[in-house]
N, C-alpha and C positions, 0 to 999 in steps of 0.2 A: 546519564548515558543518552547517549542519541540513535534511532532509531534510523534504517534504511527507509526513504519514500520511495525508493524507485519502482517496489510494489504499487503502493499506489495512484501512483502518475500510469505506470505501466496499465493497471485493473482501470481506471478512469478511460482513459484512452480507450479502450477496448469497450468500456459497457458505455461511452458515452451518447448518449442520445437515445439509450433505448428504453428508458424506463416507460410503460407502457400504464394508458391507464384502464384498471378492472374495473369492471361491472357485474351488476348480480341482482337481478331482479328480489328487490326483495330485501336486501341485506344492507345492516344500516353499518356506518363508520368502524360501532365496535368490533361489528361481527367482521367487516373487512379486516381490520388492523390484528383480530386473533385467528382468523387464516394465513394471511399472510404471515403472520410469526411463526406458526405453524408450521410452514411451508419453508420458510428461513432455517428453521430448526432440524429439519427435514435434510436439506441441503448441505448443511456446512455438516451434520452428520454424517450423511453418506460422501461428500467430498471438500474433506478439510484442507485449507489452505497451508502450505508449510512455513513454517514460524521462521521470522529474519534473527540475525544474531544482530545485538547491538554495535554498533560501528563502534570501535575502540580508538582514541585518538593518544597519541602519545607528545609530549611537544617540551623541547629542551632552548635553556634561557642561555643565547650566546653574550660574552660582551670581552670586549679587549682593546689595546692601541695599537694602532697601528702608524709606522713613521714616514713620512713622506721622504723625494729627495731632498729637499730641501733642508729636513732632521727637524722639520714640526711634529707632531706627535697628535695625531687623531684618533678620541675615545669612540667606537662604536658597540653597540648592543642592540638585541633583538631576540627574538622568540621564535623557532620553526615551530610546525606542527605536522606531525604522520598519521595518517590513518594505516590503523593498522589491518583491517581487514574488512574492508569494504569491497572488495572484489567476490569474494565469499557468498555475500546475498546475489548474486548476479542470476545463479541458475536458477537459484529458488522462486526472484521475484518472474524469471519469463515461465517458469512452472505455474505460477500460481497465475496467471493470465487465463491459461490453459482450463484452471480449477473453476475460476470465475465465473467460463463461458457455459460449463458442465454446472454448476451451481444454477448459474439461470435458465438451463432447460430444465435441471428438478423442479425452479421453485414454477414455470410455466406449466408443467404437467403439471402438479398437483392443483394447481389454481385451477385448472380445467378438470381436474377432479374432481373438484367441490363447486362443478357448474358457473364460475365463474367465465367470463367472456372478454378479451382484450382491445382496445380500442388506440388505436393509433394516435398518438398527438401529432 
C-alpha cells in the first residue's frame, strides 16, 4: 500500500527553515535530546495529527485486435491504473499543516519552560 506524501511535502513547506537551535546553559546533549522528547511527546499528545488512508490503486489489463482499413489486424495491450481514493487525504493533509504549526508552539513553550533559550540560525 502506498501512503499519501502530500502531508508531508505540505508539513515541510510550512516548518521549513525554522528548526531553531536550543541552548541551556548547563545541559549536555543527553539532557537536551530528553527534553526535547519530552516536549515532542507533550505536543503530538495534546495536538495529534489526523491519520492519511492509504491510496488504493486499482488497475485493469487491456488487450485486443484491432483491424485497419486496409483489413491488417493490429494486436494491442496494456494496463490502466485508478487511484481510488486519493482525493480523500486532501482535507486531512491541509488540516494537519494547521496541527504542525500548534505542535511547534507546544514544543517552544515548554523548551522555554525548562529554561531553555532559542537561537537563530
Amino acid at each position: 500500500m502506498k501512503y499519501s506524501s502530500v502531508s508531508f511535502v505540505l508539513i515541510s513547506i510550512a516548518l521549513g527553515g525554522c528548526a531553531p537551535t536550543w541552548t541551556k546553559a548547563g545541559a549536555s546533549q543527553r539532557q537536551f535530546n530528553y527534553d526535547m522528547a519530552e516536549c515532542q511527546a507533550l505536543a503530538n499528545g495534546a495536538a495529534p495529527m489526523q491519520r492519511l488512508r492509504p491510496i488504493q490503486q486499482s488497475q485493469t489489463h487491456h488487450s485486443g485486435t484491432a483491424y485497419g482499413s486496409n483489413g491488417n489486424a493490429y494486436n494491442y495491450s496494456g494496463t490502466s491504473y485508478q487511484s481510488t481514493n486519493a482525493a480523500v487525504n486532501l482535507a486531512p493533509s491541509i488540516s494537519n499543516i494547521g496541527v504542525a504549526v500548534r505542535q511547534g508552539q507546544i514544543i517552544e513553550n515548554c523548551m522555554y519552560r525548562k529554561r531553555y533559550s532559542k537561537q537563530a540560525n
